[in-house]
Backbone bond lengths (Angstrom), bond angles and torsions (degrees), N, CA, C in turn:
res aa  C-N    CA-C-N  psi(-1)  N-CA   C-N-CA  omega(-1)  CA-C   N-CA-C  phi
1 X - - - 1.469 - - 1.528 109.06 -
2 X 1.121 114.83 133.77 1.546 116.73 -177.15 1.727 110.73 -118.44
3 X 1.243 83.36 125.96 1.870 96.88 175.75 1.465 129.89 -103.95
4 X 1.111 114.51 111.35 1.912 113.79 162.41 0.639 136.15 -63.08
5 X 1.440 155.98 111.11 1.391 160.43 -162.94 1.449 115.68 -139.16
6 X 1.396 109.32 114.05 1.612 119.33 163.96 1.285 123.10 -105.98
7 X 1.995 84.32 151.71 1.498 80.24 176.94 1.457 128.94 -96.11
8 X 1.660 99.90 14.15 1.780 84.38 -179.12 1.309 110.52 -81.65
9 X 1.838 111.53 174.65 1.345 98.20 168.72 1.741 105.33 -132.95
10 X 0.987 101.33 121.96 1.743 124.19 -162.39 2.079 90.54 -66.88
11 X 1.361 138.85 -61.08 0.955 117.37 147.49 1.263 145.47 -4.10
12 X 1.604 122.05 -64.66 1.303 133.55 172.17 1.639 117.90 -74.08
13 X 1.470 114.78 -43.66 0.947 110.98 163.75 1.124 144.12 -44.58
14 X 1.753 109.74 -54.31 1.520 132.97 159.09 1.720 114.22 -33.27
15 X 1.337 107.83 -57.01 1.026 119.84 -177.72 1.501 121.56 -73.95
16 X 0.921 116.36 -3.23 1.504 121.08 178.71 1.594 109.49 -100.08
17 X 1.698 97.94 -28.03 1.432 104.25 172.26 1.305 117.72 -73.37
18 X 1.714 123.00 -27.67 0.989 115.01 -177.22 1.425 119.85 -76.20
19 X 1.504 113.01 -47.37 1.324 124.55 166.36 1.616 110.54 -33.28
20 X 1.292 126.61 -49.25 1.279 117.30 -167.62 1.621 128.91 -118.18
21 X 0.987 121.46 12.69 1.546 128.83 -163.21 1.431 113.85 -108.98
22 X 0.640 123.21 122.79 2.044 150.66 168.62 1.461 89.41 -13.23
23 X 1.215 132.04 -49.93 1.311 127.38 -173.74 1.101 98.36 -83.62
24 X 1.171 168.75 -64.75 1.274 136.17 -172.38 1.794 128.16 -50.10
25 X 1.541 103.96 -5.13 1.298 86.75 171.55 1.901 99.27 -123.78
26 X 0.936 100.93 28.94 1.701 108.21 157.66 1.364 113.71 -94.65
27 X 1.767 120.49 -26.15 1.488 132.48 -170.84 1.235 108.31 -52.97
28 X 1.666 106.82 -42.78 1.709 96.19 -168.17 1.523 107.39 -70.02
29 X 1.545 120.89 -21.67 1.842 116.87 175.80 1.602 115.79 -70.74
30 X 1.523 106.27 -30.93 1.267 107.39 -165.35 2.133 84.34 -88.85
31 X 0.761 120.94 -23.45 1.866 106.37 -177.53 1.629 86.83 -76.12
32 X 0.872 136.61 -40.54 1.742 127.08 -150.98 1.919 96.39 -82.82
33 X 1.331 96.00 -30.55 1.797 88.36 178.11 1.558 103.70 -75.51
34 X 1.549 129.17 -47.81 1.466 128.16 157.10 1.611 121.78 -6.58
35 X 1.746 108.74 -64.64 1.107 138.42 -167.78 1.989 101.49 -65.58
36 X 1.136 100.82 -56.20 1.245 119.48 175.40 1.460 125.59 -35.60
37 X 1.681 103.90 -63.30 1.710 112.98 -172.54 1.105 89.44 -90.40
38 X 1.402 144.03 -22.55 1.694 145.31 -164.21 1.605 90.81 -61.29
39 X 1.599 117.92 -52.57 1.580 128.56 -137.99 1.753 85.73 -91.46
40 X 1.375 117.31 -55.23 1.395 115.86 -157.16 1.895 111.74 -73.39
41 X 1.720 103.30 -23.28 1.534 106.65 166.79 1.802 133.27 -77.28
42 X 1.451 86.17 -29.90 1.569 107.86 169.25 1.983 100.98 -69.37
43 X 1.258 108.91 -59.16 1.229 93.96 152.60 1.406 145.92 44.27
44 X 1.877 84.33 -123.11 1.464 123.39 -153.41 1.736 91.49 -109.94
45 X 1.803 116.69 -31.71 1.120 98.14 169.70 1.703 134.19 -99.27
46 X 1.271 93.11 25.89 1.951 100.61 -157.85 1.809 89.24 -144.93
47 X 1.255 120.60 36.88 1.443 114.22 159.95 1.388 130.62 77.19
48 X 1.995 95.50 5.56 1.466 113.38 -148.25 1.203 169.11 51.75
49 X 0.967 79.97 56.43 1.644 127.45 -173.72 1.669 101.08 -86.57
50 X 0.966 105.71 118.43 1.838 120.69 166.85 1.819 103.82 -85.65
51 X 0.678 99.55 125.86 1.333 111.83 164.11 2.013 121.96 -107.79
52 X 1.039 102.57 -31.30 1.602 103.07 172.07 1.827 114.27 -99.65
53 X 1.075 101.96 -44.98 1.490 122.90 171.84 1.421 118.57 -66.50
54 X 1.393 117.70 32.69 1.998 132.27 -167.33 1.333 90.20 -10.04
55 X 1.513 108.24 -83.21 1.683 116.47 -126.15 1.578 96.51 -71.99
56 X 1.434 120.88 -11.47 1.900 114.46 176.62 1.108 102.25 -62.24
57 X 1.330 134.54 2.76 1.514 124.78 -176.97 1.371 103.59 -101.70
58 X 1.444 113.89 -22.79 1.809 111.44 164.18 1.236 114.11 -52.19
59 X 1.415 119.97 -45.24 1.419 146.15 -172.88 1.631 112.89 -36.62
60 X 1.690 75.31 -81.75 1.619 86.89 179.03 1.562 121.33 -68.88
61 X 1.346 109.31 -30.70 1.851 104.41 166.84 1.319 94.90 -54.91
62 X 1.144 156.26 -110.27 1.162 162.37 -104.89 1.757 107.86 -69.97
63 X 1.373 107.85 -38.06 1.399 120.37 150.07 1.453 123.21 -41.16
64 X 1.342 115.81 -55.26 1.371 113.84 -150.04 1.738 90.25 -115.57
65 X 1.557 103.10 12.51 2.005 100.77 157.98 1.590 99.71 -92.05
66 X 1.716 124.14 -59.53 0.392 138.65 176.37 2.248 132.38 -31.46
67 X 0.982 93.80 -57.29 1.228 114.07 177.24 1.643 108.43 -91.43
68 X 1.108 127.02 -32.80 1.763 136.07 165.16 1.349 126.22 -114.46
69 X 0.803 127.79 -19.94 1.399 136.20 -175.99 1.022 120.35 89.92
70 X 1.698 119.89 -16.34 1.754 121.00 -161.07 1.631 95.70 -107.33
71 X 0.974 106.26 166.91 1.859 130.24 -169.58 2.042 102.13 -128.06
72 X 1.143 92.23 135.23 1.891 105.05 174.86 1.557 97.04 -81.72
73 X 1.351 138.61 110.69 1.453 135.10 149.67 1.650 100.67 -28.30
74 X 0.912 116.98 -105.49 1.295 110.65 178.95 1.361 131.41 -3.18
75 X 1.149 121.65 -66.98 1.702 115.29 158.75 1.121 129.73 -52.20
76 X 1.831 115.76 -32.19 1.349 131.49 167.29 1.730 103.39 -50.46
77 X 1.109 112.02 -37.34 1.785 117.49 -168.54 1.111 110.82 -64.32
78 X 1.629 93.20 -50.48 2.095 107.08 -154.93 1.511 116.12 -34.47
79 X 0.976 95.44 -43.47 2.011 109.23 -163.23 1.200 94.08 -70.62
80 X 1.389 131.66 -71.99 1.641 123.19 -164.65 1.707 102.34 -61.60
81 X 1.633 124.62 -34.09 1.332 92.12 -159.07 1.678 98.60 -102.14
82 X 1.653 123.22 17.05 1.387 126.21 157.94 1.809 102.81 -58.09
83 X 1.646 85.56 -53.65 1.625 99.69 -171.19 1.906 111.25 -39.40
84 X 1.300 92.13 -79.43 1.841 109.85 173.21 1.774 83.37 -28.28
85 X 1.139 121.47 -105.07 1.638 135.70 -147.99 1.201 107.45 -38.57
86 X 1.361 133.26 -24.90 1.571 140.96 156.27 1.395 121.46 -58.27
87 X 1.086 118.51 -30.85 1.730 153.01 172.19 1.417 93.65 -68.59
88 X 1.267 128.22 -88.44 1.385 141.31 -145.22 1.582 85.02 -54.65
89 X 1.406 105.87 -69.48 1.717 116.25 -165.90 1.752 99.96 -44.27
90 X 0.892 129.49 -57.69 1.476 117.70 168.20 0.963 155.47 -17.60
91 X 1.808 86.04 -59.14 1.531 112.21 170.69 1.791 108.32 -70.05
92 X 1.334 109.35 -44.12 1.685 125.75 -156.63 1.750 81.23 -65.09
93 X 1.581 135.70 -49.65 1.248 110.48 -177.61 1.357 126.07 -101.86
94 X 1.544 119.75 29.35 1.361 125.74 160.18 1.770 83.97 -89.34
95 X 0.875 136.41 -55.70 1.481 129.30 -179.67 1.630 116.71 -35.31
96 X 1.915 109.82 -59.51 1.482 98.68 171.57 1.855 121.00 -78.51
97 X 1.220 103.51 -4.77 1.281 91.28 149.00 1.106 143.71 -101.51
98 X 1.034 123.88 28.94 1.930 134.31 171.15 1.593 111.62 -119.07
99 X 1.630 93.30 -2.23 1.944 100.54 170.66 1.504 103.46 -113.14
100 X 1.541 122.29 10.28 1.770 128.07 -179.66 1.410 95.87 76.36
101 X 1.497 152.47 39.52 1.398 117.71 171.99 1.321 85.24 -119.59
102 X 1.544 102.96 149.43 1.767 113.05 166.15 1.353 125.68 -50.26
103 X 0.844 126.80 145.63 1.681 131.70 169.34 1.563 128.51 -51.86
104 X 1.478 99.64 -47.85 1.504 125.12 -163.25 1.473 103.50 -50.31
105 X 1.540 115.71 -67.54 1.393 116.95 -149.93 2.016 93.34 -69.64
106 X 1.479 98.69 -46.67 1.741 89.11 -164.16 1.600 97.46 -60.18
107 X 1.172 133.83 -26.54 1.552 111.14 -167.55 1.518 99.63 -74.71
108 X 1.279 114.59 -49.93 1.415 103.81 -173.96 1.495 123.73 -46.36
109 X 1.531 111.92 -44.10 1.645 116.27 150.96 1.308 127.52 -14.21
110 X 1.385 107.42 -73.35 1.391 115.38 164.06 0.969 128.81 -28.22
111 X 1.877 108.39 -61.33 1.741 112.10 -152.61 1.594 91.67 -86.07
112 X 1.181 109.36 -2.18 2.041 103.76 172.59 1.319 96.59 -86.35
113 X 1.070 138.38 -63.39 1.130 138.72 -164.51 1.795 103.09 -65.96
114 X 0.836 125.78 -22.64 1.586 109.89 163.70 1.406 120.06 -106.75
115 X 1.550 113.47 -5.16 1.226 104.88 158.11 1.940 108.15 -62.55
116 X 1.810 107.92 -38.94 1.223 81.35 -131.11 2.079 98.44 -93.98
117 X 1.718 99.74 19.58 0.933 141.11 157.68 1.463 109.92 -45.23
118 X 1.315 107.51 -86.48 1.505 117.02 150.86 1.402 136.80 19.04
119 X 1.550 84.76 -88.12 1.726 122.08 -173.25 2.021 84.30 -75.75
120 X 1.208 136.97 -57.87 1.449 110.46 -162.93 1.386 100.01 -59.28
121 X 1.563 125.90 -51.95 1.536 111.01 -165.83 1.217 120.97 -81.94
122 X 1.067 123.95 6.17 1.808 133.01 179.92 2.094 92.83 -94.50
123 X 1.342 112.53 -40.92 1.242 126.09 170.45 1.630 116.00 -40.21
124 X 1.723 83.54 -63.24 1.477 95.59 -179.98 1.647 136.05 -88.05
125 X 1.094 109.29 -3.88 1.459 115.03 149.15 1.438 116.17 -66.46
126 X 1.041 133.95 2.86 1.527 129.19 168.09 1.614 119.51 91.88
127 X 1.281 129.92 175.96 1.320 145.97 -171.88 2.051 96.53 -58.67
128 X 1.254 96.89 -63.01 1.729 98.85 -162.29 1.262 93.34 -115.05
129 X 1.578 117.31 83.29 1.562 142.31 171.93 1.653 104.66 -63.51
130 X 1.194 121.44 110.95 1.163 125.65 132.77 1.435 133.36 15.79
131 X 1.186 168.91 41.59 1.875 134.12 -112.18 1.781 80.04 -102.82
132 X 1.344 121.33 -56.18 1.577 112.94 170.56 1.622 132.40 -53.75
133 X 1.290 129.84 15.88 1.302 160.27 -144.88 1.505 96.41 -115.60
134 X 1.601 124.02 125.58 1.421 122.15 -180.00 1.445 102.51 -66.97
135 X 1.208 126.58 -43.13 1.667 121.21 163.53 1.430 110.41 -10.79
136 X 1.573 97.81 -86.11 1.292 128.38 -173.63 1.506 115.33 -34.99
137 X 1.215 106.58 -55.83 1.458 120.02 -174.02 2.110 104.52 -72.38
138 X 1.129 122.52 -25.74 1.005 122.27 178.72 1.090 106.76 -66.98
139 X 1.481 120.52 -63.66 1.656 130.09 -178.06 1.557 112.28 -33.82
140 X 1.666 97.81 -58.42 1.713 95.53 -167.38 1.850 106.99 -56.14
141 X 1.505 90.67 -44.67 1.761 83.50 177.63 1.063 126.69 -50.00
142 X 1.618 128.31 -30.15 1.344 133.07 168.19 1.525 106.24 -63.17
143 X 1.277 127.35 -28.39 1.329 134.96 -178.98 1.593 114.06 -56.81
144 X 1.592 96.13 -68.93 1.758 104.14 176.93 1.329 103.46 -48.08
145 X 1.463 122.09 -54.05 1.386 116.87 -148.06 1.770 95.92 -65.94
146 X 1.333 133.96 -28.04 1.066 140.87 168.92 1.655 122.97 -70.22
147 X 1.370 90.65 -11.70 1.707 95.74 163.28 1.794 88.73 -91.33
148 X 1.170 126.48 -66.58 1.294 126.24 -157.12 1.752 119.51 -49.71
149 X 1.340 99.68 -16.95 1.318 100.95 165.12 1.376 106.48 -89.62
150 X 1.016 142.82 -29.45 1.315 142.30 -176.07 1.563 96.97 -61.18
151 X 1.748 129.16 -55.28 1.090 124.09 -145.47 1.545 96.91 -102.11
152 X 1.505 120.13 32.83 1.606 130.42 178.20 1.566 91.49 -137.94
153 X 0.956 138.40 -66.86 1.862 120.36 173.64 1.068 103.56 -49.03
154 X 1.579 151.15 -25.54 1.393 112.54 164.42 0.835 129.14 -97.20
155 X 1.533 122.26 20.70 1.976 125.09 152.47 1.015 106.89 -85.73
156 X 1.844 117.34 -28.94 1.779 101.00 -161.11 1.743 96.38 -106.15
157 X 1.367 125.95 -12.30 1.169 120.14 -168.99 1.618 107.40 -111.74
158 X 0.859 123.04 -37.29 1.449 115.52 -175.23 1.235 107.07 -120.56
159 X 1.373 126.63 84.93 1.924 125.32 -176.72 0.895 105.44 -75.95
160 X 1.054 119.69 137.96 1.571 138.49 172.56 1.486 115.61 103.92
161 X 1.505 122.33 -24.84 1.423 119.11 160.14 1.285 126.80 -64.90
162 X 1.692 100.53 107.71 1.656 94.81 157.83 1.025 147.34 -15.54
163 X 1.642 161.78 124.97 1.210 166.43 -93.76 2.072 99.16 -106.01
164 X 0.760 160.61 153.78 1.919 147.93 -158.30 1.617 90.03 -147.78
165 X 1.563 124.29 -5.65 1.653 109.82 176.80 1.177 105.37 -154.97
166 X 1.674 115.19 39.08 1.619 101.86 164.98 1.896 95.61 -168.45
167 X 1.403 108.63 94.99 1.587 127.90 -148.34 1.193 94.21 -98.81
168 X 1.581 153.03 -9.38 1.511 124.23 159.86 1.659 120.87 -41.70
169 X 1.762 101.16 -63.61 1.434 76.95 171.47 1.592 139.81 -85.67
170 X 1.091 113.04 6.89 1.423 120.63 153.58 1.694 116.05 -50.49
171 X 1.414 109.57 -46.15 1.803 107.11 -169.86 1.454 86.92 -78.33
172 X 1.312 126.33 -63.89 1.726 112.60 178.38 1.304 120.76 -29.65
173 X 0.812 121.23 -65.14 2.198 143.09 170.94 1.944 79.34 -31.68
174 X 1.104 91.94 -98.60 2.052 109.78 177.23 1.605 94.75 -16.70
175 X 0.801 132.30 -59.46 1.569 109.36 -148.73 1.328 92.73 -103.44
176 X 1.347 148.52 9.70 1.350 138.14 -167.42 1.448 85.02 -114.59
177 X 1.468 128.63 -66.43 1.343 117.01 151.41 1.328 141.15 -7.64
178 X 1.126 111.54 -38.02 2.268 108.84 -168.39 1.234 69.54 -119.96
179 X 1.454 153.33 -43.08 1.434 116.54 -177.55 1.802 117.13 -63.89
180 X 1.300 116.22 -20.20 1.798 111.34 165.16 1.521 108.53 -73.29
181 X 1.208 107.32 -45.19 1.529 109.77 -167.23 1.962 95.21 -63.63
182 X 1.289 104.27 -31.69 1.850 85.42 -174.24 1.841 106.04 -85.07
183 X 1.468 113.23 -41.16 1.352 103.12 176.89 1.472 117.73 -116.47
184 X 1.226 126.03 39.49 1.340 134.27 178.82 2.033 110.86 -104.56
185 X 1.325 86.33 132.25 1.959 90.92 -166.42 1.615 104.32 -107.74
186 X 1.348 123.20 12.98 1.433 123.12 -174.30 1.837 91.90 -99.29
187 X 1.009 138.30 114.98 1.327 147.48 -166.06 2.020 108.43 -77.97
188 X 1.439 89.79 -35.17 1.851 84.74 162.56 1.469 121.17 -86.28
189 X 1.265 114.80 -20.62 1.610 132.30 -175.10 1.608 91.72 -62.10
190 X 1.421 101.09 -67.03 1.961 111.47 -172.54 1.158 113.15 -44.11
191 X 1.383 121.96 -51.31 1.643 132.24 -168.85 2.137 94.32 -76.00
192 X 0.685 160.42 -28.91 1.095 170.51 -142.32 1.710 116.07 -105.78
193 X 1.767 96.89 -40.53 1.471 113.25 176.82 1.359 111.96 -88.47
194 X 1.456 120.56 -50.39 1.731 133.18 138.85 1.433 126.01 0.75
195 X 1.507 96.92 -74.75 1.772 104.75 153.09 1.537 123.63 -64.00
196 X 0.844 121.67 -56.30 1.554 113.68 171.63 1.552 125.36 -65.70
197 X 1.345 119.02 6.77 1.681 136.60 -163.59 2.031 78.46 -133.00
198 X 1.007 113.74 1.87 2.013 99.62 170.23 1.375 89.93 -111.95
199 X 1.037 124.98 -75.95 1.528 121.59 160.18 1.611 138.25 -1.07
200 X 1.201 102.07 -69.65 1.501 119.26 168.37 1.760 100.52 -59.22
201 X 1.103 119.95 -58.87 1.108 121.67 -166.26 1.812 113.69 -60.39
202 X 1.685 109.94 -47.24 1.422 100.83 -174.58 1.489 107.66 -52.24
203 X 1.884 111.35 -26.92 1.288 97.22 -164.51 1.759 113.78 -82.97
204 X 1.118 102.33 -27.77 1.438 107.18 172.17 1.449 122.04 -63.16
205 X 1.427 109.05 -42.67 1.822 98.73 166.44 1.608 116.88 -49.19
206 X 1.638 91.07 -67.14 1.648 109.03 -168.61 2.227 102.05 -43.27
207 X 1.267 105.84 -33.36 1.778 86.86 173.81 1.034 105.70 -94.27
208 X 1.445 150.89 16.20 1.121 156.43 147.22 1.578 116.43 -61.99
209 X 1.421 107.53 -71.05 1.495 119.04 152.19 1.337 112.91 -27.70
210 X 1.508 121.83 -83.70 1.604 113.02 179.91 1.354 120.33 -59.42
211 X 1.498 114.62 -0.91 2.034 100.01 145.42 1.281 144.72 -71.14
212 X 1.355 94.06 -34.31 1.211 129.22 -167.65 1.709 103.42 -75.56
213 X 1.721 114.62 -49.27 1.296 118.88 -161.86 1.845 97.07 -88.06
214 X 1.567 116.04 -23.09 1.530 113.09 -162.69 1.778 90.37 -97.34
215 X 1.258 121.83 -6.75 1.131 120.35 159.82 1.623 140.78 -43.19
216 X 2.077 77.18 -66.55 1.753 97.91 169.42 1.165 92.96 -78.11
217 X 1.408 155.22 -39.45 1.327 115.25 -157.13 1.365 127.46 -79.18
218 X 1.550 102.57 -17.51 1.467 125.25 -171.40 1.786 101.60 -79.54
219 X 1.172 127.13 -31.61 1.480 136.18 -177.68 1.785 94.61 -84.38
220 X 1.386 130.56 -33.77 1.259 123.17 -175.11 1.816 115.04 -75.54
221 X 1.663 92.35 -49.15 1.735 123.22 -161.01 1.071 117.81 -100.06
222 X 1.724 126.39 -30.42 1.160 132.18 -160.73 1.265 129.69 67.94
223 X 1.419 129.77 -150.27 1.486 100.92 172.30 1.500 121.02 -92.27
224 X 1.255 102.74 24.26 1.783 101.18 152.47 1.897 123.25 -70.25
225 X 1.493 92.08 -13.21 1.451 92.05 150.42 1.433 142.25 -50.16
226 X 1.205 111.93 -34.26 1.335 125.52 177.59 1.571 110.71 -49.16
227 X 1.396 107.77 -17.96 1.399 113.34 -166.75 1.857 91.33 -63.63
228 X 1.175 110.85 -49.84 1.965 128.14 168.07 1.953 96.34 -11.93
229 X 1.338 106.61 -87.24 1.238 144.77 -176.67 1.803 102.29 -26.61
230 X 1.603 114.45 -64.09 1.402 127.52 -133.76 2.053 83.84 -100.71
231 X 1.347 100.05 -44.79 1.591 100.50 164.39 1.168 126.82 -61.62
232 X 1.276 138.70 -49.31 1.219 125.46 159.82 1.698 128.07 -58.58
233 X 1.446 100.62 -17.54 1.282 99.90 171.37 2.000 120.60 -72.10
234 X 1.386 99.12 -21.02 1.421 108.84 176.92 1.817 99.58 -79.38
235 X 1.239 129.59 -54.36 1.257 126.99 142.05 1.560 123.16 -1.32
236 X 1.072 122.92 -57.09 1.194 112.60 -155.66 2.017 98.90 -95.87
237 X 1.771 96.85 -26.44 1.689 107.75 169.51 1.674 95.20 -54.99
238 X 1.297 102.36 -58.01 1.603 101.46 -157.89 2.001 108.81 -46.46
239 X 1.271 95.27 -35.49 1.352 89.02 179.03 1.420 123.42 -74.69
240 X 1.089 111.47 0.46 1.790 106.84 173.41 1.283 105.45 -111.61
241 X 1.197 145.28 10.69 1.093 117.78 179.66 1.994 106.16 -117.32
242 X 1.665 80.89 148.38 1.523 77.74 -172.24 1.779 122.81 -47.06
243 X 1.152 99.38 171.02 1.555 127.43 177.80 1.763 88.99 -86.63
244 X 1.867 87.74 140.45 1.463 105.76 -178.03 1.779 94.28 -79.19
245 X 1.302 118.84 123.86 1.200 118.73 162.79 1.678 129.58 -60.83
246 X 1.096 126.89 151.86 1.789 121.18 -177.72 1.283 101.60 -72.35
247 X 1.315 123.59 161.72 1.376 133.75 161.26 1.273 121.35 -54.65
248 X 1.507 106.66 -57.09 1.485 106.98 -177.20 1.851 111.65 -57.95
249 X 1.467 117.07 -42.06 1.359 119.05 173.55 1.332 133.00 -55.50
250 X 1.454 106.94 19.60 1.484 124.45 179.70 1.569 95.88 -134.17
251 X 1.728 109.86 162.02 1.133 132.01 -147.41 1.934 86.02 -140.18
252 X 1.471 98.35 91.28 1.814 99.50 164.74 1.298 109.06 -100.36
253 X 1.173 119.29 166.78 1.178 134.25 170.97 1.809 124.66 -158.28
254 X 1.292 105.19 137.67 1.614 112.20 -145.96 1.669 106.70 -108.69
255 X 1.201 124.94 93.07 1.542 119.13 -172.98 1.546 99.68 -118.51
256 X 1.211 98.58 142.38 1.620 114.03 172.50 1.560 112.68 -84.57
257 X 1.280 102.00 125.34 1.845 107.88 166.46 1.340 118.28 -69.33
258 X 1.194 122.78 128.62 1.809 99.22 159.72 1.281 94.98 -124.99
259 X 1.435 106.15 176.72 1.437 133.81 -159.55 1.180 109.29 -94.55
């Protein structure tokens, strides 16, 4: 019987890539544009329904009890089943961490796979979807919960990045920031707010951007837009995972078993 054995280790590697590569600190712009066309297509095409933006769905229920009397199921949902999907995601990576695997890549898995969840059943309810339609209402839930993983990998996976799908306190952060950096005289304080005022900011453009772009596409495409959303979300996988190594840059070695 003959055995192959290498010596790289796809583990260490991975991880060294993640720790250090240009794309990992583009992730938090490319998740905040995610967040962006995710929130503004769910929207305009699902009756208005926020999906990244939770608590606007308190908003407008309370509006549309208030002023009509009737309530959106769907918005009625959002909050508890953001809640649950924040839960689950929690639990699923206290799980890969008590077996040593990183967090990062499997959550992002997920939030593609329920983004792109999404986009088939928002697809497949047809041109003039229902928004009160159990279809309908299923999809968006797959939606939030695909924000809600988004807005739980970046507490448990990337510390220290600013929030990529919920921008009030980002512009607060932002403007409390460039107001030290313009009149602040402590020289480590400034450099400190600087960085956290680049930060705040990539993320605040980048969901700006995905309003703007899940906007037009959703007024052009409908919710075949989502395709926007669920693609960049593979995007942002693609960037963490290691580079296929060459053949020759590995070290095999060929020993025979005997019995």
């Amino acid at each position: 019987m003959v055995a192959l054995n290498s010596m790289a280790n796809p583990a260490t590697d991975g991880a060294a890539l993640v720790a250090g590569s240009l794309g990992l600190a583009l992730l938090p712009g490319v998740l905040s544009v995610v967040a962006g066309s995710t929130d503004i297509i769910g929207f305009l095409g699902l009756g208005g329904l926020f999906t990244a933006h939770i608590t606007g769905n308190l908003a407008i229920l309370a509006a549309n009890i208030a002023s009509s009397g009737t309530a959106q199921v769907a918005q009625i949902l959002s909050v508890p089943v953001f809640i649950v999907a924040v839960g689950l995601t929690r639990l699923l990576a206290v799980g890969l961490e008590s077996i040593g695997l990183a967090t990062l890549r499997p959550l992002l898995v997920l939030q593609f796979l329920l983004l792109a969840g999404f986009f088939a059943l928002s697809v497949a309810a047809g041109p003039h979807i229902d928004t009160t339609a159990t279809n309908a209402i299923f999809a968006g839930m797959i939606g939030v919960s695909a924000m809600a993983v988004q807005n739980a990998l970046v507490q448990i996976s990337l510390a220290g990045t600013p929030p990529t799908a919920v921008m009030t306190g980002n512009v607060t952060r932002f403007t409390m920031d460039v107001t030290e950096v313009l009149l602040g005289r402590d020289p480590g304080a400034v450099a400190r707010a600087r960085t956290r005022a680049k930060r705040a900011g990539q993320a605040i453009a980048g969901f700006a951007v995905g309003c703007g772009l899940g906007a037009v596409c959703e007024v052009t495409m409908g919710l075949w837009s989502l395709a926007l959303p669920a693609g960049l979300a593979l995007l942002a996988l693609a960037i963490v995972l290691p580079p296929i190594a060459p053949l020759r840059g590995r070290h095999f070695s060929l020993h025979r078993k005997t019995d």
